[in-house]
C-alpha positions in Angstrom: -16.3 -137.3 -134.7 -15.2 -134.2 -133.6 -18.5 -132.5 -134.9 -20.4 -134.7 -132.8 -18.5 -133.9 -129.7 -18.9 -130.5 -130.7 -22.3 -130.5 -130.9 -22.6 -132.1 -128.0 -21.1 -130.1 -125.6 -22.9 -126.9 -126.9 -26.2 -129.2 -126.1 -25.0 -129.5 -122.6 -23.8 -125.7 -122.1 -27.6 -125.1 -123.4 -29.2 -127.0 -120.7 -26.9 -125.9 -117.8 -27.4 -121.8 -119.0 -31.4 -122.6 -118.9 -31.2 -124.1 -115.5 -28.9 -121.2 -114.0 -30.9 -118.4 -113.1 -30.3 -114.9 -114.6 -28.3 -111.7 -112.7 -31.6 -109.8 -112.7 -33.4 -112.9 -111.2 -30.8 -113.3 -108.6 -30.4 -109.3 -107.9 -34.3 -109.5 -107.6 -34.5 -112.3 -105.3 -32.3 -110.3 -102.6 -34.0 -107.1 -103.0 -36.0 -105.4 -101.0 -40.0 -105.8 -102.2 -42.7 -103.9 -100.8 -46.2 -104.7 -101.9 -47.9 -101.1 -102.3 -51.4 -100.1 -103.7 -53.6 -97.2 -104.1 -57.1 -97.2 -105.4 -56.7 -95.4 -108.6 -59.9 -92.4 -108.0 -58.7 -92.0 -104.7 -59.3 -87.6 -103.9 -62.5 -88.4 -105.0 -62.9 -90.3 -101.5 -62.5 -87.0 -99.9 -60.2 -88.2 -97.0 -59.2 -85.3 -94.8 -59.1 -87.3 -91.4 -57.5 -90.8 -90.4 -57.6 -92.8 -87.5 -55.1 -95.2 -86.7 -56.8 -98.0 -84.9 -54.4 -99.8 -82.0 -51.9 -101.7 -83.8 -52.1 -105.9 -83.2 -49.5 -108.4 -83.0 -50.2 -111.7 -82.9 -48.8 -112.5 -79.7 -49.9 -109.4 -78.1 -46.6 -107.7 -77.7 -47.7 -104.3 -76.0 -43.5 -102.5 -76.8 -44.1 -103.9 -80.5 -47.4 -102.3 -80.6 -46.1 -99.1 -79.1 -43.3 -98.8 -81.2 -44.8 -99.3 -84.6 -48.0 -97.1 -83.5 -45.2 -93.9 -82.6 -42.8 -94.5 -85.4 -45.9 -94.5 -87.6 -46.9 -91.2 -86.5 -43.7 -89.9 -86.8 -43.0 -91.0 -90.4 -46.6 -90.3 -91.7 -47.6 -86.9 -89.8 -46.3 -84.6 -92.4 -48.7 -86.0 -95.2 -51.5 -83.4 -95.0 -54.3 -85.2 -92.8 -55.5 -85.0 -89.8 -54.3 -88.3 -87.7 -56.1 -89.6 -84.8 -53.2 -91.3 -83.0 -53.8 -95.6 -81.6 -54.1 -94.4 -77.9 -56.3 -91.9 -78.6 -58.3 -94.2 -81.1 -58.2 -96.7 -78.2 -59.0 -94.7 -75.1 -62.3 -92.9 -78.0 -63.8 -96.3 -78.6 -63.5 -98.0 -75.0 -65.5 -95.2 -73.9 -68.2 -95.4 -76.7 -68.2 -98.4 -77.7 -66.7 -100.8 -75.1 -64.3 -103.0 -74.6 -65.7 -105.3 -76.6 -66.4 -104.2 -79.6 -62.6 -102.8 -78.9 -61.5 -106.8 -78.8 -63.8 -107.5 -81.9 -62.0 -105.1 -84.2 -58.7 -106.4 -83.0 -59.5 -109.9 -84.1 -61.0 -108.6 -87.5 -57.5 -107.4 -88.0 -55.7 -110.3 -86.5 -57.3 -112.4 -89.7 -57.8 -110.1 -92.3 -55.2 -106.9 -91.2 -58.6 -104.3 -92.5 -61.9 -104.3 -90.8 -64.9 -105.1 -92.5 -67.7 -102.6 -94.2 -70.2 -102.8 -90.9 -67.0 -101.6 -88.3 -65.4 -99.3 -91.0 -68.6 -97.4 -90.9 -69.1 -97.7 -87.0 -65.5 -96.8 -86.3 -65.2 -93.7 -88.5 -68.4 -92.3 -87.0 -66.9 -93.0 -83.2 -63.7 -91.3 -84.4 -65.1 -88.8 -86.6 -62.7 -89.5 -89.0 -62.8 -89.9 -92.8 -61.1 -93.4 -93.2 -59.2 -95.9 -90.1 -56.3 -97.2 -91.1 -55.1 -100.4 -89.5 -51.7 -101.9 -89.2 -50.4 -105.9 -88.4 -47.1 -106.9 -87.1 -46.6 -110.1 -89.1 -42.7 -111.0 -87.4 -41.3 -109.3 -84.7 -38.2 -111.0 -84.3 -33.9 -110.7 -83.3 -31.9 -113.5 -83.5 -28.5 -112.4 -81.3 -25.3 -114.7 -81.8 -24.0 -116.5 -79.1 -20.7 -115.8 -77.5 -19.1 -119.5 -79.4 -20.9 -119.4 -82.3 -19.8 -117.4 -85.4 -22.0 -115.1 -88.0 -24.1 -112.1 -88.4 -27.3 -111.2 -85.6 -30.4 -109.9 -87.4 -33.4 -107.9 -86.1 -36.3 -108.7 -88.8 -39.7 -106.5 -88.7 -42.6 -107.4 -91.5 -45.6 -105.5 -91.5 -49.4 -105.2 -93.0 -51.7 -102.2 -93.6 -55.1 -101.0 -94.8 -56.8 -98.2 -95.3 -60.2 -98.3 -95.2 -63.2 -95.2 -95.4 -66.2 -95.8 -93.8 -68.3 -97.2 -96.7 -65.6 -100.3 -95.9 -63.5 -99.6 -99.4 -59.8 -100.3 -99.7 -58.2 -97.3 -100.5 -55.1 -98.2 -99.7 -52.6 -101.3 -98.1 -49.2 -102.0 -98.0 -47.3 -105.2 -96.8 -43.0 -105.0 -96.6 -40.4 -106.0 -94.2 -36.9 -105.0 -93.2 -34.2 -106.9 -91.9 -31.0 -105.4 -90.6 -28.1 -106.8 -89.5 -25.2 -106.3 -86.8 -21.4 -106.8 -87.4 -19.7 -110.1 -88.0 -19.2 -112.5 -84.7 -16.0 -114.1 -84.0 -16.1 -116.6 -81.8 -12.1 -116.8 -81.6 -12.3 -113.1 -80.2 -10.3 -112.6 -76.5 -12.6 -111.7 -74.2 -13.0 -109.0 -72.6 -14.8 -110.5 -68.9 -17.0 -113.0 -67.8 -20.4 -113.0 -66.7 -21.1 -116.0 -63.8 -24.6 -117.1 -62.6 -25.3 -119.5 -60.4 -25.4 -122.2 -63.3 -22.4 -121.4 -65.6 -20.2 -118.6 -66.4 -20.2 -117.0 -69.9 -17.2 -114.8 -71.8 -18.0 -111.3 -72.6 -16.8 -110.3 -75.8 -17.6 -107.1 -76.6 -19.2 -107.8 -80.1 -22.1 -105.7 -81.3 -25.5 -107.4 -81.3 -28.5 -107.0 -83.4 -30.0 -103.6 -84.6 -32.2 -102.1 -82.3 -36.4 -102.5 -84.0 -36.4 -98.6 -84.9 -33.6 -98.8 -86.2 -35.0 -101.7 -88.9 -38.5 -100.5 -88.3 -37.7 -97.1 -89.3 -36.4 -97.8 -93.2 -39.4 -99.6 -94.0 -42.0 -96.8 -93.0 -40.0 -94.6 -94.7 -40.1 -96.5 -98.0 -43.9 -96.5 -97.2 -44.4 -92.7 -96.6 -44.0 -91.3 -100.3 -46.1 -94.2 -101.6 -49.2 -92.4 -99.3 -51.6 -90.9 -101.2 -52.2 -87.4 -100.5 -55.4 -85.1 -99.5 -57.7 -84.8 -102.5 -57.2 -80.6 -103.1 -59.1 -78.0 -101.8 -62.3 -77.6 -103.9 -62.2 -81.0 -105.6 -65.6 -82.8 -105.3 -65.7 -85.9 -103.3 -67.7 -89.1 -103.4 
């Protein structure tokens, strides 16, 4: 009998260990992932110039658009090309190609993040640049805590790229986000004042709030940067 139960009971610690998942799986699941590739003959492209197109959000958030478009050429001017910054990219093709083949490009992106072969060519001659790279804003988003509720605010940023040469080949793309957060809210806190409008009046407690967008923007564009491929060398024969 006690064999049986025995048995048993290792049956049952069987099932329950195949069910649980493992500490990699788990340590995995809350890790930061970025999705990162690189075509593998890329100096044979021959890129020496790159124009970042204006960046699109979906809900046309102009200080989203300007934030990611600087940061970007912050984190990524030290990589050896020569950039053609978004408002420069912008103000070039209104003034060749109009406004809208401007809008045209911007809902390429909005559905597929890179432009297609037939733009890629059109846009890299109007820029004179080697390759446009494009970049969507896939969330946007802070979630602040109210002053009577409790936990940690959040300021979440995901983002899309593409890389594209003017023949319309994918030479490079990333897609990652980053999500910071701000320090514990108690809602049993003293106040420290009160804010009155004409409808209510609300405590002021003097809690931090989310992370500023650079400040979770910032990480993930710097995981991004050393994962750029770099000039082909001088000399080395392009395609």
């Amino acid at each position: 009998m006690m064999r049986r139960v025995g048995f048993a009971a290792l049956i049952v610690l069987a099932v329950l260990a195949s069910l649980a998942p493992s500490a990699s799986a788990a340590k995995k699941k809350g890790s930061k992932t970025d999705l990162v590739t690189t075509v593998p003959d890329f100096a044979s492209y021959g890129v020496k110039s790159i124009a970042l197109l204006p960046i699109v959000t979906f809900d046309r958030s102009l200080p989203a658009e300007r934030m990611v478009a600087d940061l970007w050429g912050q984190n990524f001017r030290g990589t050896g090309y020569r950039w053609i910054s978004a408002p420069t990219a912008r103000e070039m093709l209104l003034s060749s190609v109009g406004d809208s083949t401007v809008k045209a490009v911007r809902e390429q992106m909005l559905k597929n993040v890179r432009v297609d072969s037939l733009q890629a060519s059109l846009l890299c001659a109007k820029l004179r640049a080697s390759a446009v790279l494009c970049v969507r804003v896939d969330q946007w988003e802070q979630r602040p805590i109210l002053w009577n509720q409790s936990g940690r605010p959040m300021t979440s940023v995901q983002l899309k790229a593409a890389l594209v040469d003017s023949s319309g080949t994918l030479l490079w793309s990333a897609s990652g986000s980053e999500t910071g957060e701000g320090p514990y809210h108690d809602p049993t806190t003293n106040p420290i004042g009160v804010s009155s409008t004409s409808l209510e009046s609300t405590p002021i407690t003097g809690q931090g709030g989310p992370p500023t967008f650079e400040d979770v923007l910032n990480p993930l564009l710097a995981r991004w940067t050393p994962q750029f491929p770099l000039p082909a060398a001088a000399g080395e024969p392009a395609k």
